[in-house]
N, C-alpha and C positions, 0 to 999 in steps of 0.2 A: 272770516272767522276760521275758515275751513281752507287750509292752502297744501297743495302738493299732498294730499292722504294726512296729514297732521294740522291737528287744532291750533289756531290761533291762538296761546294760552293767553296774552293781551287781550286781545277782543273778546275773550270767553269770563274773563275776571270783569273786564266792563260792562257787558252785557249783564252780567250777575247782579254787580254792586249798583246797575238803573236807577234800582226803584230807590237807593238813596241817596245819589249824587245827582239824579235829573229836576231841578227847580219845579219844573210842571208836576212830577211824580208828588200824591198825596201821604207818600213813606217815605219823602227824602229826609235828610238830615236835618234840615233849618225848618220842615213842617213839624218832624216830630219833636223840635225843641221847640218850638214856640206853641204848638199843643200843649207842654207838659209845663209851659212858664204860663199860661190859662189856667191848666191844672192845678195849680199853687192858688189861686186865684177861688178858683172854686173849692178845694180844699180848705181856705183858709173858712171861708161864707156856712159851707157846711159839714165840715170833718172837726176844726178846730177854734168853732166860736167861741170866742171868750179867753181863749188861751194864746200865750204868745206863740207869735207863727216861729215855727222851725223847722229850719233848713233838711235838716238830718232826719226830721220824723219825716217831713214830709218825702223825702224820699225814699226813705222805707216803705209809705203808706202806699205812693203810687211804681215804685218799682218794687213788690213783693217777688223775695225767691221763689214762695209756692206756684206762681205763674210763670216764672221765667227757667224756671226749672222743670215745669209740667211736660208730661206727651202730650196735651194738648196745643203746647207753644212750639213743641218740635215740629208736631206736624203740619202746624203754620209756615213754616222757617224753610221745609220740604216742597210745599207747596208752591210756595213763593219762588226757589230758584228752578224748581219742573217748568214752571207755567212760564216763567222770564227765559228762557231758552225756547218757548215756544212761540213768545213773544211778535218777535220780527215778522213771521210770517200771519199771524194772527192777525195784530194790527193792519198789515198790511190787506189781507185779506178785508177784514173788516172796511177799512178806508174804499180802497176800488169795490166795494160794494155797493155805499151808500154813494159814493161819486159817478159812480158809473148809471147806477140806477138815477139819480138826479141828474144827470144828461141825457139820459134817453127820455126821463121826464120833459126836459127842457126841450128838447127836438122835437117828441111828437105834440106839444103844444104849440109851438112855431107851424107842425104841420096844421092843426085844428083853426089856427086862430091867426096867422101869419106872423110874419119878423115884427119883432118889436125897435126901438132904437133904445140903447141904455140910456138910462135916468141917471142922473147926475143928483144921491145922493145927500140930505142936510145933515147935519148935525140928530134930528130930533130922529128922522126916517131911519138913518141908522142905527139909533138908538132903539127905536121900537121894534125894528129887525133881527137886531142880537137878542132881545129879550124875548120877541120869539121864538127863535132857535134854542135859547134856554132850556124854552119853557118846552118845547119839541124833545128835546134830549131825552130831560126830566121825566115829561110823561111816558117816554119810551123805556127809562128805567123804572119808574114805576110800574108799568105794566109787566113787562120782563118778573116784576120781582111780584107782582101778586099773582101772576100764571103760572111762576113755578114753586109758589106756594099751593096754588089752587087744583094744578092736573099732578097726577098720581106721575106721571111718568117723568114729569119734569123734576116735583121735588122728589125723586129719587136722587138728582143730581146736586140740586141744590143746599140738599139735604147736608150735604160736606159740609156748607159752610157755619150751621148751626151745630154740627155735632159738636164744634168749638164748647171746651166745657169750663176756659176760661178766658177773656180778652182782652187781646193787648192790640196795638196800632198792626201789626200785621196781617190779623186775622181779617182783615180787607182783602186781603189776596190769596185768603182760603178758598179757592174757586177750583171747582172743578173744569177743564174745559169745554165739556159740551153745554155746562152755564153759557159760559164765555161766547160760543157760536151762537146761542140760544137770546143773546145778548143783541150780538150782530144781525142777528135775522130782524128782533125788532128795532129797531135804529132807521134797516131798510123802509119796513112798512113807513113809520112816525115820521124820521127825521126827515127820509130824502124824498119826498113829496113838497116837503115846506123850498127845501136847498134848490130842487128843479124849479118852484115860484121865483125865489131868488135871481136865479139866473135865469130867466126871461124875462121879466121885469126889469130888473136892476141891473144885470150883464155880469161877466165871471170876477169881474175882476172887483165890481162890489162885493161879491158871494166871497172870495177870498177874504176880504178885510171884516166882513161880519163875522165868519170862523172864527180870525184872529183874537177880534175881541169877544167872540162869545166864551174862546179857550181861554181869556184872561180873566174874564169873572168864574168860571170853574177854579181858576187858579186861585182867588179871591175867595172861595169856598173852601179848599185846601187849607190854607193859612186861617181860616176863622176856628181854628181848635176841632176841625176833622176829623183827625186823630184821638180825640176821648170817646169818640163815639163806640169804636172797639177799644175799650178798656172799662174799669172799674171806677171811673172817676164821675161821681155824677154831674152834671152841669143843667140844667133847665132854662129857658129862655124864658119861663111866666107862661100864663095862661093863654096871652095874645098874642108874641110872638111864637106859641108853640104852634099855631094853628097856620103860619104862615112861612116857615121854618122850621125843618128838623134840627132840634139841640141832640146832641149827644144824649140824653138821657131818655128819651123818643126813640133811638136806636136800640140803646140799650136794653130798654121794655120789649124793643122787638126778637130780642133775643133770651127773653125770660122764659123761663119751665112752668109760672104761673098761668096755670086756664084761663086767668081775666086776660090774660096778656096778647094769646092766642091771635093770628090774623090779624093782626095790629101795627100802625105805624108802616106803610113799606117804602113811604116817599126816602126820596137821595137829598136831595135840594131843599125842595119847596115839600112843606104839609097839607099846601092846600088841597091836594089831591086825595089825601088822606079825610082832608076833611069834608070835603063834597062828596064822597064815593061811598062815606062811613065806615073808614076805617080807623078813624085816628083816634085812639087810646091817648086822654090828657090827665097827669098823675098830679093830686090834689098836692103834692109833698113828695119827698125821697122817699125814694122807696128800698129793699136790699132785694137784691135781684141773686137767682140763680142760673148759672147759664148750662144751653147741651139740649139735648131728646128729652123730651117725658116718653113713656111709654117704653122703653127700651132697656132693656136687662143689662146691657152692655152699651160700648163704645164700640162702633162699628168702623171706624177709624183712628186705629192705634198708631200707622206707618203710611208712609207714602202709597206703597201698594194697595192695600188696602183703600185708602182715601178715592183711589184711581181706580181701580174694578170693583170694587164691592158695591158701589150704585149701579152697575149693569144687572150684577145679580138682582139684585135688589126691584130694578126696574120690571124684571123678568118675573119675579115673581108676583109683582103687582100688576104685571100683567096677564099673568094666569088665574091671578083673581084667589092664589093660595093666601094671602092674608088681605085685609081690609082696606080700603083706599086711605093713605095720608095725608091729607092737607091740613087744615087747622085744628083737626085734632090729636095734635102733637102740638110739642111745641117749636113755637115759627121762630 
């Protein structure tokens, strides 16, 4: 990207345009249309019962200008190309974390307990291995998101991603980055303790092919209407798969200004976590939701800048103890 003192402006427009040209990416182009032909779907169920469905409302309905016109969507849009320039190394960072850390696991187990010989794999063994690792992720994202919901210092950080005071598919990638590292660290703890079993047991080159496919049901989640989860569009899965599954409208509650709503909902994937731990908030009906801070006089994130240093402040003063701790009461 970077050649002879001058930028790559090729590599730097691709680098940019990732998040919607990478199939894997949850913001590409074909998840956010097939989200939004969902959308239609659910729209029709609960926006336009009884009326014939059209084309034209409906896309007034789910692409309003008051959203895509907001500083709230800009400073989605801001975020999105900061963080994606940060990317490369991030990832990368993140990756030789949990791999490195899952090989030292793998080695000092080989020391404790000696060489294993690789297992040769079934159909059913790999299967229950990827779901594993799923489920490993999952809980490592869940936790990530109820710790920095829960310590004063964390959602100072994380706090960007709710100031969102309106949502559309981007606001996914409202993240501040010491989220993002805060991300990575637990991954460490969760995932790569399971990856180091993997590769003693099974040998690398199984651990490889379970990733694969663990990355292809993630992708599997992308494409199930991902995407309405930051938007306005409600969709609910029922009372039974809500417990088992986050629908988009589960997300949505977790991003409401209502005090019922508060601490609510923080599973990615699966609910079940949400529902063993008691957090999961199950809406009897649609509900209309408000999104952004309770408590707050202002938007504390008008601009990029701000989005990016004003949680140090922020941090700083919650760490001096000049205002009160926020965790769930605010809203999450």
């Amino acid at each position: 990207m970077f050649e002879g003192g001058n930028w790559d402006a090729g590599s730097l427009v691709a680098t940019c345009l990732a998040p919607f040209t990478s199939p894997l990416s949850r913001t590409s182009f074909i998840v956010l249309l097939t989200g939004w032909l969902v959308g239609a779907l659910a729209y029709s169920f609960y926006e336009a019962r009884g009326r014939r469905f059209s084309l034209a409302e409906y896309a007034r309905f789910s692409l309003p200008a008051s959203i895509y016109r907001s500083r709230s969507f800009a400073v989605d849009v801001q975020l999105l190309f900061f963080n994606q320039l940060l990317a490369p190394a991030r990832w990368l960072v993140g990756a030789l974390s949990v791999t490195v850390i899952a090989q030292l696991g793998a080695t000092q187990l080989v020391t404790l307990f000696g060489e294993r010989a690789g297992v040769e794999p079934g159909i059913f063994s790999t299967a229950a291995l990827v779901v594993l690792m799923l489920l490993a992720y999952d809980f490592g994202t869940y936790l990530t998101h109820r710790l920095s919901h829960a310590v004063p210092f964390l959602w100072s950080f994380h706090r960007v991603h709710h100031s969102a005071e309106t949502l559309n598919p981007l606001t996914l990638l409202r993240k501040h980055p010491v989220y993002d590292a805060f991300s990575v660290l637990i991954d460490c703890l969760a995932v790569a303790p399971l990856q180091a079993l993997i590769l003693y047991f099974w040998g690398g080159e199984t651990s490889t092919s379970v990733l694969a496919y663990t990355n292809f049901a993630f992708g599997i989640f992308a494409y199930a209407a991902s995407s309405l989860r930051h938007s306005h569009i409600w969709l609910s899965f029922g009372p039974l798969l809500n417990r088992i599954f986050v629908s988009p409208a589960l997300h949505q509650i977790h991003h409401s200004k209502a005090e019922r709503h508060w601490d609510r909902n923080f599973g990615e994937v699966f609910a079940i976590w949400d529902w063993a731990l008691g957090t999961l908030y199950l809406p009897k009906a649609q509900e209309r939701l408000t999104f952004g801070l309770a408590g707050e006089d202002r938007q504390p994130h008008d601009n990029l800048a701000q989005a990016l240093l004003e949680p140090f402040a922020f941090a700083w003063r919650t760490f001096r103890r000049d205002r009160p701790p926020v965790s769930g009461k605010v809203a999450q």
